[in-house]
C-alpha positions in Angstrom: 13.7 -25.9 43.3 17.2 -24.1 43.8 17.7 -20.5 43.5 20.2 -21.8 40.6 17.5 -23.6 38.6 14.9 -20.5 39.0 17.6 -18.4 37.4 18.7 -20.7 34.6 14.5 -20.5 33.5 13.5 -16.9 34.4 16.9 -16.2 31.7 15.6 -19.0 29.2 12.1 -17.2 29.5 13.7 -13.9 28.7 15.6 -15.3 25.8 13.0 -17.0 24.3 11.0 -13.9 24.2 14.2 -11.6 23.1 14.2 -14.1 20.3 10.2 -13.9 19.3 10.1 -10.5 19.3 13.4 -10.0 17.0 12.1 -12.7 14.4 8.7 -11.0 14.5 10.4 -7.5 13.8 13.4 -8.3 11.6 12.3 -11.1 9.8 8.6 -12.2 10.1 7.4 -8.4 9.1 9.8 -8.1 6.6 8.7 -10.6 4.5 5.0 -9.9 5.6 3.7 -6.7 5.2 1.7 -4.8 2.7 3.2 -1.9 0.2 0.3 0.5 0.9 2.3 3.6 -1.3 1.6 1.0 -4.1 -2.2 0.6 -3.5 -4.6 2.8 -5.3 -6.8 4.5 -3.0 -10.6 4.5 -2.3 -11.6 8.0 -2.5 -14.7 9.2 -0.1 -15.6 11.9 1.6 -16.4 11.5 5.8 -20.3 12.0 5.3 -20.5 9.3 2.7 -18.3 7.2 5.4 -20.3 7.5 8.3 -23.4 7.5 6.3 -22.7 3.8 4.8 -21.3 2.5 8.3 -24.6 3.4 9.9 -26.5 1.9 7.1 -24.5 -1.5 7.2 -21.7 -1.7 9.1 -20.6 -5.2 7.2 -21.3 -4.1 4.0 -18.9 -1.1 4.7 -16.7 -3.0 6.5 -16.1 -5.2 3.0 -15.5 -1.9 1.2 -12.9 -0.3 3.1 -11.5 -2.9 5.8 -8.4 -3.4 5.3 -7.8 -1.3 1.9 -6.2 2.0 1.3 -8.7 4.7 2.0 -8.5 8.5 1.2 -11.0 10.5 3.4 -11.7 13.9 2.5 -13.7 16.2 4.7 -13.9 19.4 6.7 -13.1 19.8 10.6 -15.5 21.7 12.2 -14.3 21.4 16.1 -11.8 20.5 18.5 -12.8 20.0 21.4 -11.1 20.8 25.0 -12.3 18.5 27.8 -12.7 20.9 30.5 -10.2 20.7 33.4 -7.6 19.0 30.9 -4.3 20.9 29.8 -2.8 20.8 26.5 0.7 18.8 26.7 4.2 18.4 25.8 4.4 15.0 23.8 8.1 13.8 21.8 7.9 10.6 20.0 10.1 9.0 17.4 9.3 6.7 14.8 11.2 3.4 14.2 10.4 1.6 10.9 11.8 -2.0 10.9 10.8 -3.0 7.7 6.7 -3.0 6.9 6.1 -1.8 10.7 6.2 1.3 12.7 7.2 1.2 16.3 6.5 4.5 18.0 8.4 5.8 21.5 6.1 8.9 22.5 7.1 10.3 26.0 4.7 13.1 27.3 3.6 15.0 30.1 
């Protein structure tokens, strides 16, 4: 195979991929994708969660997978692994209709 022909399919590949990923983005998602500000919440509190996952995991998972959940709680800790530094992180969010694409950059 020529250096002409290897070309002419690495730039098809590229295309074809270019084109996937913009009718996933701009089109697919758009027309796919749920309105979770129009859900009503299920309201727990983060003992009751862990409590019923440890129980039965399926059971729980029927109850809040893939629904709108509202976990209330307190935070006792946060924890620093030792010989790790705190660090500078910048990200932006891009919303392309029904999904979030995030850029973070950090140190």
């Amino acid at each position: 195979m020529s250096t002409k022909n290897k070309i002419i399919i690495v730039i098809a590949f590229i295309a074809a991929i270019a084109f996937s990923a913009y009718y996933y983005i701009f089109i697919y998602s758009s027309q796919n994708h749920r309105q979770v500000q129009s859900e009503t919440a299920v309201a727990i509190t983060s003992d009751s969660l862990v409590a019923k996952y440890q129980a039965d995991e399926k059971l729980a998972n029927s109850l809040y997978l893939n629904k709108a959940v509202a976990v209330t709680g307190n935070l006792l800790s946060i924890d620093k692994l030792a010989g790790y530094y705190d660090s500078l992180s910048v990200w932006v969010d891009i919303e392309t209709g029904g999904h979030v694409f995030q850029l973070r950059v950090s140190n």
